[in-house]
C-alpha positions as CSV (number, residue, x, y, z in Angstrom):
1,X,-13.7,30.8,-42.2
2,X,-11.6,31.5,-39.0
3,X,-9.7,34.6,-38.2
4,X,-6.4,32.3,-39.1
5,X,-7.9,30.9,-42.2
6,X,-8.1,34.2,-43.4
7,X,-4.6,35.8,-42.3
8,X,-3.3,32.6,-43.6
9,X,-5.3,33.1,-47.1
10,X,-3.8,36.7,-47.3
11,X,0.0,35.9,-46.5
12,X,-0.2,33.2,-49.1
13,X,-2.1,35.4,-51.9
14,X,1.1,38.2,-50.7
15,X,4.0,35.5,-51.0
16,X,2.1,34.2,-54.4
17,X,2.2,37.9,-55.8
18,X,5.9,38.6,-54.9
19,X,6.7,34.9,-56.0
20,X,5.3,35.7,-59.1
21,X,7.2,39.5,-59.5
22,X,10.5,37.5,-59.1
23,X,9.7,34.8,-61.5
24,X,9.2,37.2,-63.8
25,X,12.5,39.1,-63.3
26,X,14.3,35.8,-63.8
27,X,12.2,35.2,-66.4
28,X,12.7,38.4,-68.4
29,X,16.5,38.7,-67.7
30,X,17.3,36.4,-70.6
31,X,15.0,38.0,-72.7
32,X,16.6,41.6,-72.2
33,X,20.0,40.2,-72.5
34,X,19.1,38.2,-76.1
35,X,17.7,42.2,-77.3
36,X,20.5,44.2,-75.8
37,X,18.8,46.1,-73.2
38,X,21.6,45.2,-70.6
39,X,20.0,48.3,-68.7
40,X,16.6,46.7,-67.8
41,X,18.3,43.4,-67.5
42,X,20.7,44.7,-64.9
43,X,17.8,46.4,-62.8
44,X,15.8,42.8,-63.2
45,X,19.7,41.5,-61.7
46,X,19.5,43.5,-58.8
47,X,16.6,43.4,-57.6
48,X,17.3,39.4,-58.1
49,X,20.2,40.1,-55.6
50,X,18.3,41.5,-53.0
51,X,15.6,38.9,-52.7
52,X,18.6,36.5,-52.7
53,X,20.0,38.2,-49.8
54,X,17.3,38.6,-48.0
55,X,16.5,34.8,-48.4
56,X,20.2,34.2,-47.4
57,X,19.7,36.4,-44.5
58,X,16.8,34.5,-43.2
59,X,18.2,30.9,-43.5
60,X,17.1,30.4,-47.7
61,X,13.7,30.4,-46.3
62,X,11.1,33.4,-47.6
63,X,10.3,35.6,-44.8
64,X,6.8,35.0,-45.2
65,X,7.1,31.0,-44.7
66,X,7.4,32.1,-40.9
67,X,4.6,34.0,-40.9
68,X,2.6,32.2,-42.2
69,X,3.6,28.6,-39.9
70,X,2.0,31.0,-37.6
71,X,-1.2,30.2,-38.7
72,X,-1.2,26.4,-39.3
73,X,0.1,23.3,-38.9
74,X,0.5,22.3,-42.4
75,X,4.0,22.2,-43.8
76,X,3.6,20.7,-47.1
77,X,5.8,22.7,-49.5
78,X,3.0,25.0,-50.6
79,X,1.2,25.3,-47.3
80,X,2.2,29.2,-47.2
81,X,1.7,29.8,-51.2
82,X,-0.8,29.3,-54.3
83,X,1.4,27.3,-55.9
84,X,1.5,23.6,-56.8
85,X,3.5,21.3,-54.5
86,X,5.7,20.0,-56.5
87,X,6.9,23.3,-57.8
88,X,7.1,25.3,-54.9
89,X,9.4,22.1,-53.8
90,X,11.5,22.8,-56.8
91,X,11.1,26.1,-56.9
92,X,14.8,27.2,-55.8
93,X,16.6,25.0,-58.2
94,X,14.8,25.8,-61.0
95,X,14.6,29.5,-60.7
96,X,18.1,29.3,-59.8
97,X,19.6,28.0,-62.5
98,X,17.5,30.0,-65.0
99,X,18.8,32.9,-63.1
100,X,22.4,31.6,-63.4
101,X,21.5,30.9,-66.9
102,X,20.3,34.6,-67.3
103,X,23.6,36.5,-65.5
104,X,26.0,34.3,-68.2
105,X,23.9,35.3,-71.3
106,X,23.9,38.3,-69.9
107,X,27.6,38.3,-69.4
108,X,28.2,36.8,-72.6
109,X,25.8,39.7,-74.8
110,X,27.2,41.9,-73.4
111,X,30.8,40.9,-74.0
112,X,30.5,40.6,-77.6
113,X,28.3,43.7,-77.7
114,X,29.5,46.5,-80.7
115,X,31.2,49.4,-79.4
């Protein structure tokens, strides 16, 4: 294995690994909302919003994409990530809208929450 085979190997197993960290936050937000912990779903928020703008900030591409183009010329969806093709292709809109999904019950537990 080349010298760019391996750099290549260990940005993707990086962007798979923080990939993964977000998932989960969007994952768990609705989860934490749904038990009332508004405190640990609000932390999951923010850092939500800060890989958001740091995506924004870098033209809704992960910082690590670039890096990674460095090191091939492969630019099928998942050429910078373990993940399947068709999901990191989808990945944005699906993650988005369970993240939208997650601020509203969020919003809307915590709005009818007792006193």
């Amino acid at each position: 294995m080349s010298a760019a085979q391996r750099r290549l190997r260990a940005i993707k197993l990086l962007h798979t690994l923080v990939w993964a960290l977000f998932a989960g936050c969007i994952a768990l937000i609705p989860v934490f909302a749904w038990v009332r912990r508004f405190d640990v779903a609000l932390v999951l928020i923010g850092l939500v919003l800060i890989e958001v703008l740091i995506l924004g900030a870098n033209g809704w591409r992960c910082p690590l994409t670039a890096i990674a183009a460095r090191y091939t010329d492969d630019r099928r969806d998942n050429f910078d990530i373990f993940l399947p093709e068709w999901l990191a292709r989808h990945n944005k809109t699906i993650f988005g809208a369970w993240f939208v999904l997650g601020l509203l019950l969020t919003l809307g537990r915590w709005l009818r929450a007792p006193a």
